[in-house]
Each structure stands twice: as structure tokens, then as C-alpha cells.
C-alpha positions as CSV (number, residue, x, y, z in Angstrom):
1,X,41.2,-89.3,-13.1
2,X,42.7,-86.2,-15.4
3,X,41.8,-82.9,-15.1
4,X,39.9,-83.3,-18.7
5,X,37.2,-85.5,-16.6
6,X,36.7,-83.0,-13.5
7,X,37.8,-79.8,-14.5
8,X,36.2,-77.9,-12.1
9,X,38.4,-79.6,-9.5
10,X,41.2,-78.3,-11.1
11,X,39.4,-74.4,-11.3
12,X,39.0,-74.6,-7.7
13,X,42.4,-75.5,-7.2
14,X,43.9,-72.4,-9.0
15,X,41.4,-70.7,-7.8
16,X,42.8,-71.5,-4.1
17,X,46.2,-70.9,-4.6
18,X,45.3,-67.4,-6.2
19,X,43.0,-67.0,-3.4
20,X,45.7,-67.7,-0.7
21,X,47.7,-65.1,-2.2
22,X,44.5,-62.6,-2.1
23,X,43.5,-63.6,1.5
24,X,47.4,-62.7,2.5
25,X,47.0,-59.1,1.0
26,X,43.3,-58.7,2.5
27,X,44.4,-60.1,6.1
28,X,47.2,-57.2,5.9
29,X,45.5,-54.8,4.6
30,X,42.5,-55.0,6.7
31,X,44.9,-55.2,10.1
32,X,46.4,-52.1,8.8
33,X,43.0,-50.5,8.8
34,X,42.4,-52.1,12.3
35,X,45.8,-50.8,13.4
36,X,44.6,-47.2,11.8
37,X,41.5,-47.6,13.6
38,X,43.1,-48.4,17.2
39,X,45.6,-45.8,16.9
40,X,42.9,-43.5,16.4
41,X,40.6,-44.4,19.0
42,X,43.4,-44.1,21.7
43,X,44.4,-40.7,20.1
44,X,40.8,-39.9,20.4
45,X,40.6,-41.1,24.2
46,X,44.0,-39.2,24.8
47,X,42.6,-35.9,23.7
48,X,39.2,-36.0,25.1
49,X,40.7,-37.1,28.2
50,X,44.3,-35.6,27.9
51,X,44.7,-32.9,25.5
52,X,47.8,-30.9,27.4
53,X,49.7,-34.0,27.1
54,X,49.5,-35.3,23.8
55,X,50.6,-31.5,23.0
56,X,53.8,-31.7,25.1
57,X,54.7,-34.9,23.4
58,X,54.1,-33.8,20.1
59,X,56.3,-30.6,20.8
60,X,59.0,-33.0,22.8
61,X,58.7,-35.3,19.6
62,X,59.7,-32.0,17.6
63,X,62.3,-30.7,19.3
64,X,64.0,-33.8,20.0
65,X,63.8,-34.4,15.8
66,X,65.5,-31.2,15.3
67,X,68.6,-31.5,17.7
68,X,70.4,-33.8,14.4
69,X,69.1,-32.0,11.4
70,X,68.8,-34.4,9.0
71,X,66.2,-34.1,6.1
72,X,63.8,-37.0,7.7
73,X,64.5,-35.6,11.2
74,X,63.4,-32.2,10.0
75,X,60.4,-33.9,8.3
76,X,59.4,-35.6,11.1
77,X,59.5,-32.4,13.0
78,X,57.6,-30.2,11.0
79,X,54.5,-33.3,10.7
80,X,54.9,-33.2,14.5
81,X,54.7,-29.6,14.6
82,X,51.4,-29.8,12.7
83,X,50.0,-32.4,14.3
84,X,50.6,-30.1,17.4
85,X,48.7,-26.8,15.5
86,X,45.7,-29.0,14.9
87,X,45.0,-30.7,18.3
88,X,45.5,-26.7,19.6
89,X,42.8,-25.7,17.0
90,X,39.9,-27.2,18.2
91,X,41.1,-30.0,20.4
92,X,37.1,-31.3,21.4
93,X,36.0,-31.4,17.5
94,X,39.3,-33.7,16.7
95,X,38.7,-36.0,19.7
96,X,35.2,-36.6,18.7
97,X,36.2,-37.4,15.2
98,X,39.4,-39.9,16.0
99,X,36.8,-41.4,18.5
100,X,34.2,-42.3,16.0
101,X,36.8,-43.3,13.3
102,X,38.5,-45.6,15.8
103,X,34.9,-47.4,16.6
104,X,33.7,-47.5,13.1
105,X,37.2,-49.1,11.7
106,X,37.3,-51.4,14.4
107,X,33.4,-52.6,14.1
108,X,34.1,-53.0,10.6
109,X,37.4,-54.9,10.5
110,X,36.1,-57.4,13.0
111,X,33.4,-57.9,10.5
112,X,35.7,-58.0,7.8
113,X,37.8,-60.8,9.1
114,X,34.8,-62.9,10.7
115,X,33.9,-62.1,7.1
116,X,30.2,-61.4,7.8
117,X,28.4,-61.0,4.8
118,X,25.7,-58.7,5.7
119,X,28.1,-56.3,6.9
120,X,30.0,-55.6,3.6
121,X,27.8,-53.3,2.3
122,X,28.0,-50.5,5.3
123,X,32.2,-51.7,5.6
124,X,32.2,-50.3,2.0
125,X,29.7,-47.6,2.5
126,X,31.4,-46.9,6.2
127,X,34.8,-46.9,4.1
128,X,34.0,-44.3,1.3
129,X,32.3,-42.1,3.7
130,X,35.9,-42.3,6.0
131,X,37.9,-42.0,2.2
132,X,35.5,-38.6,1.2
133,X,36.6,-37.2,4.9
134,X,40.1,-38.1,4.6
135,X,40.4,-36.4,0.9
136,X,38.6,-33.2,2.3
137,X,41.1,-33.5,5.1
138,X,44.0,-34.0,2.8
139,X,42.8,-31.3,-0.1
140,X,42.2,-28.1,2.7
141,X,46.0,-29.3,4.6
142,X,47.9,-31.4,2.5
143,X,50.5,-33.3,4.4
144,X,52.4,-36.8,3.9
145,X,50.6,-38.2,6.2
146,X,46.8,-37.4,5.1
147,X,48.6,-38.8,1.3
148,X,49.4,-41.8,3.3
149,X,46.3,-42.5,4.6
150,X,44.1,-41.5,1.6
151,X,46.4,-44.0,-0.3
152,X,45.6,-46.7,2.5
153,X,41.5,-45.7,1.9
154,X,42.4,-46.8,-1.8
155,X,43.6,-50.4,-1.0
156,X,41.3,-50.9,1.6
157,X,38.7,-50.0,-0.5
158,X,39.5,-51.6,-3.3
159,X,40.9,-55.0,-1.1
160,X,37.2,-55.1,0.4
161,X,35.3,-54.4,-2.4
162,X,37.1,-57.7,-4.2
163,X,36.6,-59.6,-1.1
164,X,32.9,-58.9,-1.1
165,X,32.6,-60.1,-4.8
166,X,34.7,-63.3,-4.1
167,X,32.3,-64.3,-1.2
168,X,29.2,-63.5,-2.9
169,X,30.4,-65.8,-6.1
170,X,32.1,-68.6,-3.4
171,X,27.9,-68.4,-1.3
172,X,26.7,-68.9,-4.7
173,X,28.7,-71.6,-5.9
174,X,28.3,-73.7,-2.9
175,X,24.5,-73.1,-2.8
176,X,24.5,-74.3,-6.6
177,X,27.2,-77.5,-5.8
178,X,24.4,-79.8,-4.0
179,X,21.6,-78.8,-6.6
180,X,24.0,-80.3,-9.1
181,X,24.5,-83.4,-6.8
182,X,21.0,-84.3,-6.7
């Protein structure tokens, strides 16, 4: 048979190579976020449960990046030396916040990669709510880091919201496949 008589077996072909591709990207992406998530939910734990000594190794960090002066050491420092300023300014209000980032990325990338439809709708709600913060964040102390991390919203954001549109077109399709058949 050519793919003149059964074309749509050739769409869905395509279709799954440029998926493949897509599903790569969103995989990686979405473990970033994960990874994002995780890294702040220990930094959260850390400072509720810590705070004196996630300030000694952000000041040890520092001063150990200084001792070579080199342009990225002396970047590194001074985004260590911040991070330091802001877990001394209000060390309780920062824990709380890392700690319920951390849960909500990780509750939403498991969904995301079980790929749970129901849950796509509060992922993307959940992940403009996190991008809003992370722009405020960014706009009142603007730092490479918070540009990093706004720029990592973005994709995610954007990653998800295809993701969400692909499934709902893929339920759709294969809800209309054995109505056809019949």
C-alpha cells in the first residue's frame, strides 16, 4: 500500500518523529524544573532548619571565589555574597517560600511526566503564578541568577503549555479513531 491510500498513517508517522524530538525537549525541560524544585525544597528545609549554616557556606563559597580573582570567580562571589544578604534579611519568610516552591514544582512535574491530564491546567496556572513571583523577584533585585530562572519559567511554560495542546488533540484523535472504524 502507498502513502496516497492511507495518508494518515503516514501523518502519524511525521507526526512521531517530530514528537520524539518534542518529548526530548519536554522530558529535559520539565526535569530541570524538577531539579529547580528539589534544590529548592532542600534549600528551604536547610533554612528553616539550619539557617547559621547555609550562611557560613555561602560566605566560605565567597571567600574561597575570591582567593584567584578571575572575572567568573569574582561573579560567583558577589551572587554568593547576595545570596548570603537575603537569607540574613528575613531568613523564616525565605524558607517558607523555597519550601512551598519546592512542593508545588515537584507535585507538578510528577504530574507532568505521568502526564495526567487533569492536572495541566493548575501545572500551568501553578507555573505563571511561580513565573509572576519570580519576575517581581527579578524586577526589585536583579541578578543573573533570578534572569536565569525567569528564562527557565519561559520554556517551561511555554514546553507545558504545547504539551497540554498535543495531548488534548492526541485524547481526541483516538476517541474519534474507533468511531471511524465502526
Amino acid at each position: 500500500m502507498t502513502v496516497m491510500e492511507h495518508p494518515r498513517e503516514a501523518t502519524r508517522a511525521t507526526d512521531r518523529s517530530r514528537r520524539s524530538l518534542f518529548e526530548r525537549v519536554y522530558g529535559v525541560t520539565v526535569a530541570l524544573k524538577g531539579l529547580d524544585g528539589a534544590i529548592e525544597l532542600i534549600a528551604g528545609l536547610l533554612l528553616l532548619f539550619a539557617p547559621d549554616a547555609i550562611r557560613w557556606g555561602l560566605r566560605g563559597g565567597a571567600a574561597e571565589a575570591k582567593e584567584q580573582l578571575t572575572p567568573l570567580r569574582a561573579f560567583v562571589a558577589d551572587e554568593l555574597l547576595q545570596a548570603d544578604r537575603i537569607v540574613a534579611a528575613g531568613v523564616a519568610v525565605l524558607a517558607v517560600v523555597l519550601l512551598v516552591h519546592g512542593v508545588v514544582k515537584l507535585v507538578t512535574v510528577y504530574c507532568l511526566l505521568r502526564r495526567i491530564l487533569a492536572a495541566y491546567p493548575w501545572a500551568v496556572l501553578a507555573l505563571v503564578a511561580l513565573l509572576a513571583w519570580q519576575a517581581v523577584v527579578f524586577a526589585m533585585d536583579p541578578s543573573t541568577g533570578s534572569a536565569v530562572l525567569v528564562a527557565l519559567d519561559v520554556a517551561v511554560l511555554a514546553v507545558v503549555s504545547r504539551e497540554w495542546r498535543l495531548l488534548v488533540v492526541e485524547r481526541r484523535r483516538s476517541r474519534a479513531i474507533p468511531e471511524e472504524e465502526d
